[in-house]
C-alpha positions as CSV (number, residue, x, y, z in Angstrom):
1,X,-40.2,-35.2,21.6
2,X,-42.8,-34.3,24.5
3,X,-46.4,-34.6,22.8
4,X,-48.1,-31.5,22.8
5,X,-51.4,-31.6,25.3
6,X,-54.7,-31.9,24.1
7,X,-57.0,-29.7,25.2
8,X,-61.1,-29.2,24.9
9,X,-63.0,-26.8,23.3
10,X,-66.7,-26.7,22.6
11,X,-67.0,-30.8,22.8
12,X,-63.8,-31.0,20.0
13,X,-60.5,-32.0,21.0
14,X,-57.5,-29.5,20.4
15,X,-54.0,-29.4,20.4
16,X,-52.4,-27.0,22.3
17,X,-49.0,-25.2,21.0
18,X,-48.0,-21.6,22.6
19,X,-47.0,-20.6,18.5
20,X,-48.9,-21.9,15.4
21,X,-47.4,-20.5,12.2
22,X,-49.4,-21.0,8.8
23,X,-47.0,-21.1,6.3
24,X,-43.8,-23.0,5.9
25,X,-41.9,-20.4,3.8
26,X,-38.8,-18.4,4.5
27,X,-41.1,-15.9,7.0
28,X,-42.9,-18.5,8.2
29,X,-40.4,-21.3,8.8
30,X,-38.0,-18.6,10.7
31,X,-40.9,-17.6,13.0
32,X,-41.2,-21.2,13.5
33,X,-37.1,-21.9,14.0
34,X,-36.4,-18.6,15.8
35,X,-39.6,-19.3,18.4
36,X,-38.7,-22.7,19.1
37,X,-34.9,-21.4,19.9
38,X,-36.6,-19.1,22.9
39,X,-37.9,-22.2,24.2
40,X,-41.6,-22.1,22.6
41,X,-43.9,-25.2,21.7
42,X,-43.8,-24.3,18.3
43,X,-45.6,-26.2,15.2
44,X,-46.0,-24.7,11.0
45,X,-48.6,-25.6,9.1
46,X,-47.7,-26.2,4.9
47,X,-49.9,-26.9,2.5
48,X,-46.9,-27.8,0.0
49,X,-43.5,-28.0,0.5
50,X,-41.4,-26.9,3.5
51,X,-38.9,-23.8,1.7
52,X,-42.3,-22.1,-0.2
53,X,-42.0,-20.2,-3.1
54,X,-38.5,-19.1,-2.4
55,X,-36.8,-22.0,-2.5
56,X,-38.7,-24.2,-4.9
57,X,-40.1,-21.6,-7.6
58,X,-38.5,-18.1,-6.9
59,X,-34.9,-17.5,-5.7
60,X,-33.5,-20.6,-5.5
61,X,-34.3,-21.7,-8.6
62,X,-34.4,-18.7,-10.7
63,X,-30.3,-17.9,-9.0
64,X,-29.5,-21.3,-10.1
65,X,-30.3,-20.8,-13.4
66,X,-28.9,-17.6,-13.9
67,X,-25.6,-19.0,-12.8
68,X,-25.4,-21.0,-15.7
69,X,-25.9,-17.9,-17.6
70,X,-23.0,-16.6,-15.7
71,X,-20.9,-19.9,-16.8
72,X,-22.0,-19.6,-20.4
73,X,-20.6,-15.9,-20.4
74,X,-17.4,-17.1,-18.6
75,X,-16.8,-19.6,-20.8
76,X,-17.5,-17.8,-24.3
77,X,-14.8,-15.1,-23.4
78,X,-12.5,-18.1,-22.1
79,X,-10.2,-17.6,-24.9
80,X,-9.3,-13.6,-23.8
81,X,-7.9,-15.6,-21.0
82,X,-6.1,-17.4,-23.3
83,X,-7.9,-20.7,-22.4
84,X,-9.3,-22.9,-25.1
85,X,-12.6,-24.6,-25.1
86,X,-12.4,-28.3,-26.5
87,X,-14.3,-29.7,-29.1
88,X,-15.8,-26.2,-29.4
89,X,-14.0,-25.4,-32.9
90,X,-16.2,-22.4,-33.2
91,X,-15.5,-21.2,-29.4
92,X,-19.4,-21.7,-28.8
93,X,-20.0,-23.8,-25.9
94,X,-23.4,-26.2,-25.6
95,X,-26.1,-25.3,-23.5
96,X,-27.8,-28.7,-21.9
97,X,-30.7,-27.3,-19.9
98,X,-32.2,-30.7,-18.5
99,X,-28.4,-31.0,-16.8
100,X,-28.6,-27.4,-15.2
101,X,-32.2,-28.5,-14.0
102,X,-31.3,-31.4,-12.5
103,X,-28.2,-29.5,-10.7
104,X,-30.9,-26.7,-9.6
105,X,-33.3,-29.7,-8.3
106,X,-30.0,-31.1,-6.5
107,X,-29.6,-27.6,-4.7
108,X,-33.3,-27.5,-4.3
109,X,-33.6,-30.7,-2.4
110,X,-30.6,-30.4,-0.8
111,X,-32.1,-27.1,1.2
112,X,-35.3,-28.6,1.8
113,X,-33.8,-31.3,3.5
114,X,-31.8,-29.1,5.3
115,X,-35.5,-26.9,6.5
116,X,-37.0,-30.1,7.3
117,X,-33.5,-31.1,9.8
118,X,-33.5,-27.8,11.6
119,X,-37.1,-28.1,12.5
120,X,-37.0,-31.7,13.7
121,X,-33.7,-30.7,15.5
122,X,-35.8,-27.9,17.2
123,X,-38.8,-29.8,17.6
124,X,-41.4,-28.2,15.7
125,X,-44.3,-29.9,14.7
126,X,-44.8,-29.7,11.4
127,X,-48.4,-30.4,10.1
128,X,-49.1,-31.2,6.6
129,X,-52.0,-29.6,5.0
130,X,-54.2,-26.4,4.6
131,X,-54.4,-24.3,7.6
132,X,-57.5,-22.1,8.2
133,X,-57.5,-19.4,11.0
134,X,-60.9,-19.5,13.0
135,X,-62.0,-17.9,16.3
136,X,-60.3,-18.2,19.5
137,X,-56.9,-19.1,18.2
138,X,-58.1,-22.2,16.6
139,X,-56.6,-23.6,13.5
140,X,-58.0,-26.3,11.1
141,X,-55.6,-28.3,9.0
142,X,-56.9,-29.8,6.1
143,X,-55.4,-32.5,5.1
144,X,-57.1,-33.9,1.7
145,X,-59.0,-36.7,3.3
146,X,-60.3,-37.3,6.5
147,X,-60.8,-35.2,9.6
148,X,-59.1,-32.1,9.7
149,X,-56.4,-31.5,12.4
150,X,-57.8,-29.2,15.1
151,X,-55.0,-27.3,17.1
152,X,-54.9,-23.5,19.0
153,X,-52.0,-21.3,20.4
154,X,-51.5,-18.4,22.3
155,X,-50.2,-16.5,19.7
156,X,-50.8,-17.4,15.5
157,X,-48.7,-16.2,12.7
158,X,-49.7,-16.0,8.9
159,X,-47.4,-16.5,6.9
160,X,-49.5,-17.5,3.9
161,X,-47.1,-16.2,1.0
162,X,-48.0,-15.0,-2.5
163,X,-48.0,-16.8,-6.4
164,X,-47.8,-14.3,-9.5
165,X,-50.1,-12.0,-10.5
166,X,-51.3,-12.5,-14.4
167,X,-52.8,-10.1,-16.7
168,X,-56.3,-10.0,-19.0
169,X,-54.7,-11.6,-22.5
170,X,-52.4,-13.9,-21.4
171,X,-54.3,-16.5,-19.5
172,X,-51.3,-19.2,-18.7
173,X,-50.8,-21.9,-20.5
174,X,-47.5,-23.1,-19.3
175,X,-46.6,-23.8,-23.2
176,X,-46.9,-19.9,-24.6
177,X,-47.9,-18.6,-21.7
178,X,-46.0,-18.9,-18.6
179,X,-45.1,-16.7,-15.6
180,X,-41.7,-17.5,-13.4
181,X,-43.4,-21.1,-11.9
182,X,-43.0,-22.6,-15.1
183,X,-40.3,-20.7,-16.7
184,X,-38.1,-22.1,-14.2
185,X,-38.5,-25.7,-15.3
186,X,-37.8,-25.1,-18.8
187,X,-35.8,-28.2,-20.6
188,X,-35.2,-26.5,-23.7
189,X,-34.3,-22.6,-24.9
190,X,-36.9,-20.6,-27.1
191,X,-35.7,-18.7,-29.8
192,X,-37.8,-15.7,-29.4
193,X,-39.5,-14.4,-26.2
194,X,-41.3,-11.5,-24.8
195,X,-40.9,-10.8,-21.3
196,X,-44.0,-8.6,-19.9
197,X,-42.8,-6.7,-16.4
198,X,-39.3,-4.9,-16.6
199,X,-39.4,-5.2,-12.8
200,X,-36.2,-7.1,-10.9
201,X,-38.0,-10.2,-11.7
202,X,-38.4,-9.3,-15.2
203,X,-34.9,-8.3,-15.7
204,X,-33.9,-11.5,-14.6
205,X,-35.3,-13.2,-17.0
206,X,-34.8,-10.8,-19.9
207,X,-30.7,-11.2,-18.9
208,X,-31.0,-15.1,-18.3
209,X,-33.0,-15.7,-21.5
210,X,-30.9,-13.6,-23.2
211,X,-27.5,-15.5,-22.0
212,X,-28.5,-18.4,-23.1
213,X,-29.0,-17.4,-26.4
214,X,-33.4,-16.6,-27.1
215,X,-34.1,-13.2,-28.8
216,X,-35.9,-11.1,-26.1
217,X,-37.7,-8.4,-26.0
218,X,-38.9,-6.9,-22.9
219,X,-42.5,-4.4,-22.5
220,X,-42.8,-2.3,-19.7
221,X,-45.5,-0.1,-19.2
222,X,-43.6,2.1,-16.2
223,X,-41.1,4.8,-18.3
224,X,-37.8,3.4,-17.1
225,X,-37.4,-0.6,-16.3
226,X,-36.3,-1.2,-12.5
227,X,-38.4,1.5,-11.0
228,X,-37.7,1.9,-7.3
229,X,-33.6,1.6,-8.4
230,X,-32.1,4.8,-8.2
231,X,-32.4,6.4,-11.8
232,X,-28.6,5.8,-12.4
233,X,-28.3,2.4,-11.9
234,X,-31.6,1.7,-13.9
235,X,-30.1,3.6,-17.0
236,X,-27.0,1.5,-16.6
237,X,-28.6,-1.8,-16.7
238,X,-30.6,-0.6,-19.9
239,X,-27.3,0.6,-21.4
240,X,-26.2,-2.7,-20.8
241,X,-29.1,-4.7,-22.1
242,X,-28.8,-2.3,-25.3
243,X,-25.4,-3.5,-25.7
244,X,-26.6,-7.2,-25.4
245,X,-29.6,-7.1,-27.9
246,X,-32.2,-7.2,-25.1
247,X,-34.7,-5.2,-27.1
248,X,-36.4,-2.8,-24.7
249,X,-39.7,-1.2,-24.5
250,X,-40.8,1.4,-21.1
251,X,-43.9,3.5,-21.4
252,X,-45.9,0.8,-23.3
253,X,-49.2,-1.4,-22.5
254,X,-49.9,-5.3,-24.0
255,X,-53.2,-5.7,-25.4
256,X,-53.1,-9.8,-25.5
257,X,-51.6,-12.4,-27.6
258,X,-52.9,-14.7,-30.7
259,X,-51.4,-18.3,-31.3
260,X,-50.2,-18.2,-34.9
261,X,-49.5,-21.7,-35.8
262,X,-46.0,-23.7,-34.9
263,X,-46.1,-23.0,-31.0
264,X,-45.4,-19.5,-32.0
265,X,-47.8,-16.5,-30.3
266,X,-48.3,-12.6,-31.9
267,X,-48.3,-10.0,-29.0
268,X,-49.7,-7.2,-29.8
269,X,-48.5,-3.8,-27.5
270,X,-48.5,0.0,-27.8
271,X,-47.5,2.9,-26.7
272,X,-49.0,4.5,-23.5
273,X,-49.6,7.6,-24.6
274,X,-49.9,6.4,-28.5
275,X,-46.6,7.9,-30.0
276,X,-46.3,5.0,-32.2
277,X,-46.5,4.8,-35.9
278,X,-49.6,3.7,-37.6
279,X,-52.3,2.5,-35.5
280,X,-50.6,2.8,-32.4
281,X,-50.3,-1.5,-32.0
282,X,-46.9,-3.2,-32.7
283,X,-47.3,-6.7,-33.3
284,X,-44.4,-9.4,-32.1
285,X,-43.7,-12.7,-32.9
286,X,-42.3,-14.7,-30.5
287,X,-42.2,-18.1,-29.2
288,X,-43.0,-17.5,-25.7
289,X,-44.2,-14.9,-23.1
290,X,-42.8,-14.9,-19.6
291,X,-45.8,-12.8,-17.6
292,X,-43.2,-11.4,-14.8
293,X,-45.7,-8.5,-12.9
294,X,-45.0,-8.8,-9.8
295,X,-46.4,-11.2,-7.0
296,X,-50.2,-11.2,-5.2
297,X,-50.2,-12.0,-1.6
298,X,-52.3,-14.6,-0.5
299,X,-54.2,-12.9,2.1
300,X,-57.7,-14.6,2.5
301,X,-56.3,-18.4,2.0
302,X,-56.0,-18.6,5.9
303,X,-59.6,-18.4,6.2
304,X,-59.7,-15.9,8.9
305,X,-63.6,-16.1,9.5
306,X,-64.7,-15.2,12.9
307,X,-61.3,-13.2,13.1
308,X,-60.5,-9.3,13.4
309,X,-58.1,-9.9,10.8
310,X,-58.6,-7.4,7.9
311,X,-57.3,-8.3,4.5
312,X,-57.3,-5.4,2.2
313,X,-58.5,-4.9,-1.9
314,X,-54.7,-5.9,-2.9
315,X,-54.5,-8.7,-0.7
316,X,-52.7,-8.3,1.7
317,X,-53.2,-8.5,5.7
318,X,-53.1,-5.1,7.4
319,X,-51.0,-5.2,10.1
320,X,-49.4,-2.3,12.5
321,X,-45.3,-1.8,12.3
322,X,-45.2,-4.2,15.1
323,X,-47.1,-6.9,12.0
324,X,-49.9,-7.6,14.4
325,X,-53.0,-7.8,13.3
326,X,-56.5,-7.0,14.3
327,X,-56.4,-9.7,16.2
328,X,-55.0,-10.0,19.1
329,X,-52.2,-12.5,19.6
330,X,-52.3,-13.0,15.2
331,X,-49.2,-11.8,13.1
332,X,-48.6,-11.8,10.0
333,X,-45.6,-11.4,8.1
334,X,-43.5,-12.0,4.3
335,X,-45.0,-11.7,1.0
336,X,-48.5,-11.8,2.3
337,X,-47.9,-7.7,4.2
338,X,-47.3,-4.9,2.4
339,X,-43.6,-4.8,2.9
340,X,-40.8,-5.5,0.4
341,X,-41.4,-8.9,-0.6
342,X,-38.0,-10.2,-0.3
343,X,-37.2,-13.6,1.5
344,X,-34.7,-12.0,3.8
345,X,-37.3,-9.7,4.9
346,X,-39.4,-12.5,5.5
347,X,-36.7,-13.9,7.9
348,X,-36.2,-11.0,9.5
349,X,-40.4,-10.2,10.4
350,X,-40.2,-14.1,11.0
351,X,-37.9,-13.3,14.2
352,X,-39.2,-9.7,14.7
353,X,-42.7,-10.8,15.3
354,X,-41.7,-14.1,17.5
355,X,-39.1,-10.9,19.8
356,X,-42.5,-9.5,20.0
357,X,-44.4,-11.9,21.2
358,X,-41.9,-13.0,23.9
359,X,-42.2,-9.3,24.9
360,X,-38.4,-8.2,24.0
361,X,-39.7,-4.7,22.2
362,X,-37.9,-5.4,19.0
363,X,-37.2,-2.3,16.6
364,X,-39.7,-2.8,13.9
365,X,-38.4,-2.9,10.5
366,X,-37.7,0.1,8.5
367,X,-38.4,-0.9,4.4
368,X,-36.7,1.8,3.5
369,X,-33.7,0.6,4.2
370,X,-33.7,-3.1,3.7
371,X,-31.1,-4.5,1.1
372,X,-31.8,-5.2,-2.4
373,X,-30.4,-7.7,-4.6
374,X,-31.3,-8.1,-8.3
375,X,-29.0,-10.9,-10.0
376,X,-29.1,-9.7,-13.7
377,X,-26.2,-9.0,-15.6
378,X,-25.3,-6.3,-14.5
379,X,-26.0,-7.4,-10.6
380,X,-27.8,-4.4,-9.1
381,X,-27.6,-4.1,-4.9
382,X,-28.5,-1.1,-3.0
383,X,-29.8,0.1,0.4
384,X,-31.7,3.2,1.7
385,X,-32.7,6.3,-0.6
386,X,-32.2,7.3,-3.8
387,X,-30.9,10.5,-5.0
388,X,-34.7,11.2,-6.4
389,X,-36.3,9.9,-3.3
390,X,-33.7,11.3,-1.0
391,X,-34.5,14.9,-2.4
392,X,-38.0,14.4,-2.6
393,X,-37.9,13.7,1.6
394,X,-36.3,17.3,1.7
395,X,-32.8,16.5,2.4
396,X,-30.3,18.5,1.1
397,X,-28.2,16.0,-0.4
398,X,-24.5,15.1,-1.7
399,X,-23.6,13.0,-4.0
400,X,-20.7,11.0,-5.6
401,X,-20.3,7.8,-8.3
402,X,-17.6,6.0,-9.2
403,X,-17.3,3.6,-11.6
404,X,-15.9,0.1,-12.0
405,X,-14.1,0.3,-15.4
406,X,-10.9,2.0,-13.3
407,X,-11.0,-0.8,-10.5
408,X,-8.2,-3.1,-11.0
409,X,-10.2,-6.7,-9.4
410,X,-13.3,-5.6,-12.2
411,X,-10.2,-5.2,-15.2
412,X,-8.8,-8.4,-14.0
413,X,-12.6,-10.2,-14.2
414,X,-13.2,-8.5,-17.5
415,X,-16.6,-7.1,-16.0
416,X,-15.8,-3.3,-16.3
417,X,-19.7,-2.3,-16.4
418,X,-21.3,-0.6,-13.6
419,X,-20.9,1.8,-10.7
420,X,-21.3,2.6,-6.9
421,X,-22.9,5.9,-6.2
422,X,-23.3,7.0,-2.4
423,X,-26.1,9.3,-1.8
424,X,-25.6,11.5,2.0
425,X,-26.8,14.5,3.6
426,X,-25.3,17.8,3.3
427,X,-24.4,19.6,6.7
428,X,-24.7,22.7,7.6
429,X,-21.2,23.9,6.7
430,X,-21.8,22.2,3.0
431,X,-19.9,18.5,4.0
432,X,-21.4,15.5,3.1
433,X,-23.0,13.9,6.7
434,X,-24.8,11.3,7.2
435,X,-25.0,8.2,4.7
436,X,-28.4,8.5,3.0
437,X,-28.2,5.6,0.4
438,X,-25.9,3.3,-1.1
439,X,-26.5,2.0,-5.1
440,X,-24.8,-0.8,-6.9
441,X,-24.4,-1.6,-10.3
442,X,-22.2,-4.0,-11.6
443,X,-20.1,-7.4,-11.3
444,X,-21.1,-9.6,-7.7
445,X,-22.5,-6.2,-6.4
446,X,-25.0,-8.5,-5.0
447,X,-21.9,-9.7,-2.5
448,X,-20.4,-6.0,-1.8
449,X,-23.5,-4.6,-0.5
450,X,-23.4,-5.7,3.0
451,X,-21.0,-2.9,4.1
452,X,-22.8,-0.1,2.6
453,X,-26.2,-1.8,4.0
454,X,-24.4,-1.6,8.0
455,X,-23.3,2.4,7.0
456,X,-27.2,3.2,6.0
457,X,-29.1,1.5,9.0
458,X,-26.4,2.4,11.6
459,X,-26.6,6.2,10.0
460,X,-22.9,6.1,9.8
461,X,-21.0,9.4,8.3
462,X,-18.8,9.7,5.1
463,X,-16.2,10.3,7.5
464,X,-16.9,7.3,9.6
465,X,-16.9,4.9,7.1
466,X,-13.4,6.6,5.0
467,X,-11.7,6.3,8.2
468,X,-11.7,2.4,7.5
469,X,-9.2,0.0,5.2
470,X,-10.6,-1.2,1.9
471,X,-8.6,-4.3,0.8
472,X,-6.7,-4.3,-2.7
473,X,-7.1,-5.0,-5.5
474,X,-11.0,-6.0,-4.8
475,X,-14.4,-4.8,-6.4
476,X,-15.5,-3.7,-2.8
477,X,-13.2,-1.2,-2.9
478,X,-14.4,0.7,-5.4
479,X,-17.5,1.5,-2.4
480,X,-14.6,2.5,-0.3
481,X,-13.1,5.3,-3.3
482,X,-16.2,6.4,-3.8
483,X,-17.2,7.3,0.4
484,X,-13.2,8.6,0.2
485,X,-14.1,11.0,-2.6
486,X,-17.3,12.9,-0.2
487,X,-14.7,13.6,2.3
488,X,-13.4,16.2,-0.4
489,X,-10.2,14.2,-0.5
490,X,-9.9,11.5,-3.0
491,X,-7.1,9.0,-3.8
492,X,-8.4,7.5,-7.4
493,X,-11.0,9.2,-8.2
């Protein structure tokens, strides 16, 4: 590899790349891959570990785990298959969590490696330590000891990330009190927990805690869990929790918690607009709270003094819908902007910003129809509007749901819970048009969405997409029957 030139400023010495990218997360590192593919001298800056938060304490890990959630479920209804369990006389199978962790950290280190391989096979200098955003381009790299790295680029993208947000009463502890970074190291199950945040996060952990066999109860102050889903789907996941003992709570507010003795906590929570009995305070006794409240970007741990760069009350970096920032040449993209923060939206700005740069006029991301993937039992996947939201844009909309207890591939499975539901736009002559939205509820949705995602951002028609084959017997299908039926003729359904 070519050394990159040193150059001078002010009496220092520099380095000189065209793109510096702080961060070394999923945004960050496919800035960093995707620049040095189009033939840029390209170096990342990380602080901690090349992957970020995805892939060491977010979706990675927290996918792993819920997989052997999935396993546990597949192998307790084993015997409706007509397959035995052995040494399981009670048809109960064992739960060893410090085996499933050290299978996630296999996967987890696998991928790193794999992060670190590309960018040595692409050349990118990769700089560990802190990196701080100063005037004219520069970046300082702390390192921890000794001088810091001094290096400058034509162009500089932030990619500094986000942790989770906590709330006043529940200061982490990582024993009583954790939020998903140390939830997704547990060795050992807890018999009772609360879960605070019925968000996608949330309901991750409410379904995974519950699979493996903890008492859960989860508190949401919002009226419905999974707000954002369309209002369908959301009632179908609660249905489903219902069914599974997750004891659920919308409209209500925690007021803190109280170690009681025996690693066990009281947390004390009420009713929003007091309709509970008594005081208006329910007290629960659990074993451990899982603060799951969302994420706060990291917007001012770039330093960014003697910039234009503007971070705002919440955090984040305010940046155009081309992600540049104030100033000139600086971008800034993932968890740390105001867009969904999901990793493959992070890859995408990642490569947006670097087509940008390069001067190719990229089309700048639309959030409203990027996909959605929540891996709870039932998975939930969906793209574009919601019925609510799609009326509330002033569309005249149509609408049609189908669900998976008649497909044959979800009978077969034994996961008969859940439905599609395409939302489009009424014509003029009263036909549903355009596809609008496209909601998923139900078994491996997570996998079926990618053709319902294409119909929404290419702005396809009912008719367009029922013109097409649906293979049989598959749970895709069931998106296919469900298009069919908004052509007014249906096969199934």
């Amino acid at each position: 590899m070519t050394r990159p030139p040193v150059v001078s400023l002010g009496g220092s010495s520099l380095v000189q790349h065209d793109l510096v990218v702080i961060g070394g997360g999923p945004a960050g590192y496919a800035a960093a891959l995707y620049g040095a593919a189009a033939g840029l001298d390209v170096a990342i800056v990380e602080e901690h570990l090349l992957g970020g938060t995805c892939l060491h304490v977010g979706c990675i890990p927290a996918k792993e785990l819920l997989e052997t959630a999935s396993v546990l479920r597949t192998v307790r209804s084993a015997a409706t298959f007509g397959v035995g369990v052995p040494g399981a006389d009670d048809g109960a199978p064992a739960l060893d969590l410090v085996v499933s962790q050290g299978r996630k950290q296999n996967v987890i280190d696998g991928l790193a490696r794999g992060v670190a391989s590309l960018l040595k096979g692409r050349d990118v200098t990769v700089y560990d330590g802190t990196g701080r955003l100063g005037a004219a381009h520069v970046v300082s790299i702390d390192h921890g000891e000794g001088d810091p790295t001094l290096v400058v680029a034509d162009h500089v993208v932030l990619a500094t990330g986000s942790m989770p947000r906590t709330i006043p009463g529940f200061e982490v502890d990582g024993t009583l009190v954790v939020t998903s970074d140390e939830l997704l190291s547990i060795d050992r199950v807890p018999e009772r927990v609360a879960v605070i945040g019925g968000g996608a996060i949330g309901c991750e952990f409410a379904s995974m805690l519950a699979d493996y066999g903890s008492a859960v109860t989860l508190l949401e102050a919002e009226p419905e869990i999974l707000v954002g889903c369309d209002a369908d789907v959301a009632a179908s996941v609660r249905r489903s929790f219902r069914r599974r003992n997750i004891d659920v709570h919308v409209g209500v507010a925690v007021h803190g918690h109280q170690p009681a003795g025996d690693g066990t906590t009281v947390v004390g929570f009420g009713a929003i607009d007091g309709d509970l009995v008594g005081d208006g305070t329910t007290e629960l006794l659990v074993d451990l709270v899982v603060v799951s409240v969302g994420r706060r970007p990291r917007g001012d741990s770039a330093g960014l003094v003697g910039t234009r760069v503007v971070v705002d009350d919440h955090g984040f970096v305010q940046v155009d819908e081309r992600l540049r920032t104030g100033e000139p040449g600086v971008y800034a993209v993932g968890d740390v902007v105001a867009t969904p923060q999901l990793a493959h939206v992070g890859f995408a700005e990642g490569m947006f910003v670097v087509g940008d740069l390069l001067g190719e006029s990229p089309r700048p991301l639309d959030p409203a129809t990027v996909p959605w993937c929540i891996y709870s039992h039932p998975e939930v996947a969906f793209a574009g509007l919601t019925e609510g939201a799609a009326i509330a844009a002033g569309h005249d909309v149509v609408v049609s749901s189908h669900r998976f207890a008649s497909n044959g591939r979800a009978m077969i499975l034994g996961e008969t819970e859940g439905l599609v539901k395409v939302v489009a736009e009424k014509d003029a002559d009263g036909r549903a048009g355009r596809i609008l939205g496209v909601h998923m509820v139900g078994p491996w949705v997570t996998e079926q969405l990618g053709q319902g995602y294409l119909a929404v951002n290419w702005e396809a028609t009912v008719d367009d997409v029922a013109a097409f084959i649906q293979p049989h017997p598959t749970l895709s299908e069931l998106f296919g029957e469900t298009v069919l039926s908004l052509t007014g003729r249906a096969l199934h359904g």
